[in-house]
C-alpha positions as CSV (number, residue, x, y, z in Angstrom):
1,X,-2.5,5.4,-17.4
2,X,-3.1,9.4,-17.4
3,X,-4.7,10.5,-14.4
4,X,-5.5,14.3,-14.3
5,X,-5.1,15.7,-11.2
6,X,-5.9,19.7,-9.7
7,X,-3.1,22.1,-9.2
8,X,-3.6,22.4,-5.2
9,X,-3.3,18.5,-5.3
10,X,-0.2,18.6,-7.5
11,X,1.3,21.0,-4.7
12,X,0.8,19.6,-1.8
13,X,1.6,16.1,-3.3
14,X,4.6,17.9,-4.0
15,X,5.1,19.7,-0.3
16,X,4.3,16.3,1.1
17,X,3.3,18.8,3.9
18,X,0.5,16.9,5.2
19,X,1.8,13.8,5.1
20,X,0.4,12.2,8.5
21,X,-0.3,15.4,10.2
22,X,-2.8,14.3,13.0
23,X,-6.0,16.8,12.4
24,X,-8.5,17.5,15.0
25,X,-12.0,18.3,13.4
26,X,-14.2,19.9,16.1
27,X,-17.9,20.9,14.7
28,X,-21.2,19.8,16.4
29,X,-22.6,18.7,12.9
30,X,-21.6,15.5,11.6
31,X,-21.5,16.4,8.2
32,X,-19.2,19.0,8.8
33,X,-16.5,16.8,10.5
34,X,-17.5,14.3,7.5
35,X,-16.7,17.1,5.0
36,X,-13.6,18.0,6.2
37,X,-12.6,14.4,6.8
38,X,-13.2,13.8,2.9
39,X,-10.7,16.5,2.0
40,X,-8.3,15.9,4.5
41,X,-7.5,12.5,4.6
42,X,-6.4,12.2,0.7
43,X,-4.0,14.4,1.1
44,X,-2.2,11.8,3.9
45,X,-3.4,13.6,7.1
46,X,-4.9,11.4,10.2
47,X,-8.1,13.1,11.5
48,X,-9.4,13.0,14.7
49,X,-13.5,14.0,15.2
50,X,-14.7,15.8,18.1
51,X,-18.6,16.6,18.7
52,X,-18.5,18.7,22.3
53,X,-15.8,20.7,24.0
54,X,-15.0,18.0,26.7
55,X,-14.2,15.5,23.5
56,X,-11.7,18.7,22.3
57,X,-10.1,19.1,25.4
58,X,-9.5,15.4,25.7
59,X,-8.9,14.7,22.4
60,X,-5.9,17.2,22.7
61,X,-4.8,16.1,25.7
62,X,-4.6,12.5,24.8
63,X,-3.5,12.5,21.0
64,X,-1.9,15.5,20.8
65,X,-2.8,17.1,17.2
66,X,-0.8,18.8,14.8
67,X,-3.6,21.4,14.3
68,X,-7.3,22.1,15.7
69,X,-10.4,23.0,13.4
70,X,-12.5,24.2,15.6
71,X,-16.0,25.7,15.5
72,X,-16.7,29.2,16.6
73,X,-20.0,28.1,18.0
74,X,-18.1,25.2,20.2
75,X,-16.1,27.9,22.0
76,X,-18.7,29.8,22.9
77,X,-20.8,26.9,24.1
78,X,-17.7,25.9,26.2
79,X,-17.9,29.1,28.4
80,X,-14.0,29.1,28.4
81,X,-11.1,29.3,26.2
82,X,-10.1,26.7,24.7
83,X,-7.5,28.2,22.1
């Protein structure tokens, strides 16, 4: 069977880049972290959701991920640094 697929999908099927790279989605809107769930997770990664910045910081501490998406807003709401 034919299946058509995009050229960023043929890359980083390619890459294999992503390939279980633990993602941590921080936004306070679910739809957001639901977004960016539905794009990441074809391409192989494991993605973590955070709502606040106390799930962030422990999300980090505890599982470690390869890379943070984290809302703007959420830093400022923190009152510290969290990069």
């Amino acid at each position: 069977m034919l299946q058509w697929t995009t050229a960023s999908e043929r890359r980083f099927t390619r890459l294999g880049a992503l390939n279980d790279a633990r993602v941590l989605v921080a936004n306070p809107y679910h739809g957001a972290r639901r977004a960016a769930r539905a794009v990441l997770e074809p391409l192989g990664c494991v993605v973590m959701e955070a709502e606040r910045p106390a799930e962030v910081l422990e999300a980090v501490r505890r599982r470690r991920p390869h890379v943070v998406l984290l809302d703007a807003a959420m830093e400022r709401e923190a009152q510290s640094s969290m990069i």
